[in-house]
C-alpha positions as CSV (number, residue, x, y, z in Angstrom):
1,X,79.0,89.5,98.6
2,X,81.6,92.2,98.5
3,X,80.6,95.5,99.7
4,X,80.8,99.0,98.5
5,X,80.7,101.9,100.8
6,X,80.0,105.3,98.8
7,X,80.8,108.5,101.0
8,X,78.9,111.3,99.4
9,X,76.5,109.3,98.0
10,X,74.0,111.6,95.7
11,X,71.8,111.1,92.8
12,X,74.7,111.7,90.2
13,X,78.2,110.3,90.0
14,X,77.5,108.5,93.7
15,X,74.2,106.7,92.5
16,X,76.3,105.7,89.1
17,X,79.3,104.5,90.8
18,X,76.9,102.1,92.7
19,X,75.1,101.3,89.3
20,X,78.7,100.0,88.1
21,X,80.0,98.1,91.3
22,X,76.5,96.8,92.3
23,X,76.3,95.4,88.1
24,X,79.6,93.2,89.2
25,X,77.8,91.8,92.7
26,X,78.6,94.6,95.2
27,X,76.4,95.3,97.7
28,X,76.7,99.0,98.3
29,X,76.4,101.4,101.6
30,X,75.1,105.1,100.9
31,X,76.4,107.9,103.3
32,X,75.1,111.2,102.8
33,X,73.8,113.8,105.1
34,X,70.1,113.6,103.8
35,X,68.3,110.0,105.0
36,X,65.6,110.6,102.6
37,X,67.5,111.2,99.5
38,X,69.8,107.9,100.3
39,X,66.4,106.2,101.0
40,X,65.4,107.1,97.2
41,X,68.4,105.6,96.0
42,X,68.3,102.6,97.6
43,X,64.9,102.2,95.9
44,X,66.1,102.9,92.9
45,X,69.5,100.4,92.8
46,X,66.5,97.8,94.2
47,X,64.5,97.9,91.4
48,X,67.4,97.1,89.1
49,X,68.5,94.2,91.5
50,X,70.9,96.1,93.8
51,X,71.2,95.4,97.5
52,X,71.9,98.6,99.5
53,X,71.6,100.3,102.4
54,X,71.6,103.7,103.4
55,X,73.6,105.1,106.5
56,X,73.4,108.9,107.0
57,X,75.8,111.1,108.3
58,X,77.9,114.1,107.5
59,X,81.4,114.3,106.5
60,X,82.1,117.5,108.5
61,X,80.6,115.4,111.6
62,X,83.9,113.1,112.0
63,X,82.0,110.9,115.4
64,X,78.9,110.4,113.0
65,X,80.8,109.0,109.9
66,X,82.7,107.1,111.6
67,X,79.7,105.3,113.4
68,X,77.7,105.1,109.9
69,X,80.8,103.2,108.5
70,X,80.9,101.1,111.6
71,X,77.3,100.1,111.3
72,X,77.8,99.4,107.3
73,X,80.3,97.3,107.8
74,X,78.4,95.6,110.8
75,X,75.4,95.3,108.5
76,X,76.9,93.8,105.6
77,X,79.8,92.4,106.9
78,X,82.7,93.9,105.6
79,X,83.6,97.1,103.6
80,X,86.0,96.1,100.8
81,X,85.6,99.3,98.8
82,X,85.5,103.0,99.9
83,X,84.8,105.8,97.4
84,X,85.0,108.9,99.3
85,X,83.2,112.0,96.7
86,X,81.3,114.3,99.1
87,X,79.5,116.6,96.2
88,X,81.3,119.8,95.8
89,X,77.7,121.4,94.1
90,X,75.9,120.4,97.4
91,X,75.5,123.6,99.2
92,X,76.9,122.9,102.8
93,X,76.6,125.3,105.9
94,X,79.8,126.9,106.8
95,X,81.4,126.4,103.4
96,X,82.4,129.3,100.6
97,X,84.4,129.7,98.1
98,X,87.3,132.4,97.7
99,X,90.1,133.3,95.2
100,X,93.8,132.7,96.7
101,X,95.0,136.4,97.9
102,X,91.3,136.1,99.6
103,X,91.9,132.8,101.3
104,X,91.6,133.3,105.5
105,X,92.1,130.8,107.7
106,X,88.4,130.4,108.7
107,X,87.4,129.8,104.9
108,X,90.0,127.4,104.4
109,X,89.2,125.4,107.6
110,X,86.2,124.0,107.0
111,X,87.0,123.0,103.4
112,X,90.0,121.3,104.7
113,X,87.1,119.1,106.9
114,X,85.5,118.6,104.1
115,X,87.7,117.6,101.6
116,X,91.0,116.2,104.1
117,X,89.6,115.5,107.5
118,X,86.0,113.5,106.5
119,X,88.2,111.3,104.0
120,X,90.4,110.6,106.7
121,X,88.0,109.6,109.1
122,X,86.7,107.6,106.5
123,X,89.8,105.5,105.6
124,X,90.5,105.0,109.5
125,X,87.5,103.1,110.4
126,X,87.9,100.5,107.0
127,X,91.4,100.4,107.3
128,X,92.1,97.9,109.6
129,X,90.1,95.3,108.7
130,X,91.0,95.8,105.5
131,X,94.8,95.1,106.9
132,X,94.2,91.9,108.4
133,X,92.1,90.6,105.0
134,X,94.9,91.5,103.0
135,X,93.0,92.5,100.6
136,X,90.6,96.2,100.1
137,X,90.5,99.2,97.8
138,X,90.6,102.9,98.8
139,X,89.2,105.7,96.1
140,X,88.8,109.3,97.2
141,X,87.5,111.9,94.2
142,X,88.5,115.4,94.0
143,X,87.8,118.2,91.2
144,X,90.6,118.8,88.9
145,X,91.5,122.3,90.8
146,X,94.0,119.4,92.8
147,X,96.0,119.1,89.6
148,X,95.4,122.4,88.1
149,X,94.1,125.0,90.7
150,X,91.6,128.1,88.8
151,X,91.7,131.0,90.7
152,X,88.3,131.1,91.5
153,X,88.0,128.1,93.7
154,X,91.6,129.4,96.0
155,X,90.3,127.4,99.4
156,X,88.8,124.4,97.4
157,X,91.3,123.6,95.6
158,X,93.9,124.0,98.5
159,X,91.5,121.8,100.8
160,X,91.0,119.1,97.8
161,X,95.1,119.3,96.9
162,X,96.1,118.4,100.0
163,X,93.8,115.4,100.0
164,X,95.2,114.9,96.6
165,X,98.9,114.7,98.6
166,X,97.4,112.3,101.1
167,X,95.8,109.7,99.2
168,X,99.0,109.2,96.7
169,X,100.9,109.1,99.9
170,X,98.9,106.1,100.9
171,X,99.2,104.6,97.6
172,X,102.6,104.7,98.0
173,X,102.6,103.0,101.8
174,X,100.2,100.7,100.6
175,X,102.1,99.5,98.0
176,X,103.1,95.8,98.2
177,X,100.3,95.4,101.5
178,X,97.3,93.8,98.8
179,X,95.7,97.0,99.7
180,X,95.8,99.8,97.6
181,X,94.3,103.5,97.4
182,X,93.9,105.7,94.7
183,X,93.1,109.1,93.5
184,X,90.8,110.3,90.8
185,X,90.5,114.0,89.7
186,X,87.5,115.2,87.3
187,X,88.6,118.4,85.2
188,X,84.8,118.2,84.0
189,X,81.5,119.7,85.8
190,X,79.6,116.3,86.4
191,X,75.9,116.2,84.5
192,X,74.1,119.4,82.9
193,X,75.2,122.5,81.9
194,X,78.0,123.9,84.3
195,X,79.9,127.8,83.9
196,X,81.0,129.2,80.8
197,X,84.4,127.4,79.3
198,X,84.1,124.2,81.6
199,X,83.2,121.0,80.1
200,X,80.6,119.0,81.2
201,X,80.1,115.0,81.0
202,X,77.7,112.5,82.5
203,X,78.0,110.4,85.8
204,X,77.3,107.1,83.4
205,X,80.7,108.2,81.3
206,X,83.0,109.0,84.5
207,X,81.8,106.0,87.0
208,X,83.1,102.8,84.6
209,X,86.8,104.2,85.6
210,X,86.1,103.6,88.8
211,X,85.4,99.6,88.0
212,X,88.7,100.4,86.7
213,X,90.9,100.9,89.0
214,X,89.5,98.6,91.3
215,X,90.0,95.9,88.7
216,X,94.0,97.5,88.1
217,X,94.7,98.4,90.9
218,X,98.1,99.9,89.5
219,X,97.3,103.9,88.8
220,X,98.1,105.7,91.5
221,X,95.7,108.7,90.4
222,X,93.5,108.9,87.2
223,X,92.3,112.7,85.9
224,X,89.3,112.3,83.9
225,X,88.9,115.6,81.5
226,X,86.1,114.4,79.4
């Protein structure tokens, strides 16, 4: 079986995306911080004939997601797909938000480990097995703010452009390689009501562009506005 490892992995657009590559034969690897919420969803993709597994860790923790995507890969045998989505509604210690002219280097830091330094991490411990299979898809997920910056998220969307800079950079490297990476930015606040003049739409309507991709494997970045 082919094997999906979801970095991020919540009860939204994380559980969906795992809905949509599990329904085409993936098994899938949850990484979160929380081990009970991850254990909840593997339940849940169980009882609709899912295999996964959950593995936590945290993103700004770069020695413990590195060894949860060692032991995924060790447990299922191979990690052919990373989605890297770390939920920007999650509160997380150490993070805040600030307009550009308030931007400091101590509130841009830690979104830049976040957003740049976690996905990293992420894409150097499936990468080279990925390289000698010829073969393995890369998918990292930003909020529109990468394309289109709002002055109200100033470090966020610095921390998540920059990733945005990375990622098409590695498409373009990988180009060629039977590996291929990919960037996807949602202009849309994902599930419920979100602030006043932002659109909203479900995880179920975003995660099939995922399947996408993965079955293209031409765009280099898709921004999903609704």
């Amino acid at each position: 079986m082919p094997t999906l490892a979801i970095v991020g992995a919540g009860s939204g657009l994380g559980l969906a995306i795992a809905r949509t590559f599990g329904g085409h034969g993936f098994d899938v690897a949850l990484i979160a911080r929380t081990k009970t919420t991850l254990d909840t969803l593997v339940g849940r993709l169980a009882q609709e004939g899912i295999t996964a597994a959950s593995f936590p860790a945290d993103v700004m923790d770069r020695p413990s997601l590195t060894d949860a995507l060692e032991t995924a890969k060790t447990h299922f045998g191979t990690v052919d797909v990373l989605e890297y989505s770390p939920a920007p509604h999650s509160p997380v210690p150490g993070l805040s938000i600030a307009v550009p002219s308030e931007v400091t280097v101590e509130n841009l830091q830690p979104q830049i480990e976040y957003n740049l330094y976690g996905a990293v991490t992420a894409a150097r411990v499936v990468l080279p097995a990925m390289r000698e299979a010829g073969a393995g898809t890369l998918l990292f997920t930003t909020g529109g703010g990468s394309v289109n910056p709002i002055p109200m998220l100033g470090n966020v969307n610095a921390a998540a452009g920059a990733l945005r800079n990375w990622v098409l950079n590695l498409h373009n490297e990988l180009q060629g390689s039977g590996l291929y990476a990919a960037h996807v930015a949602i202009s849309t606040w994902i599930g419920g009501n979100g602030p006043e003049g932002i659109p909203s739409a479900d995880p179920e309507q975003i995660a099939p562009l995922y399947w996408d991709l993965y079955e293209s494997r031409d765009l280099p970045e898709l921004v999903f506005t609704g």
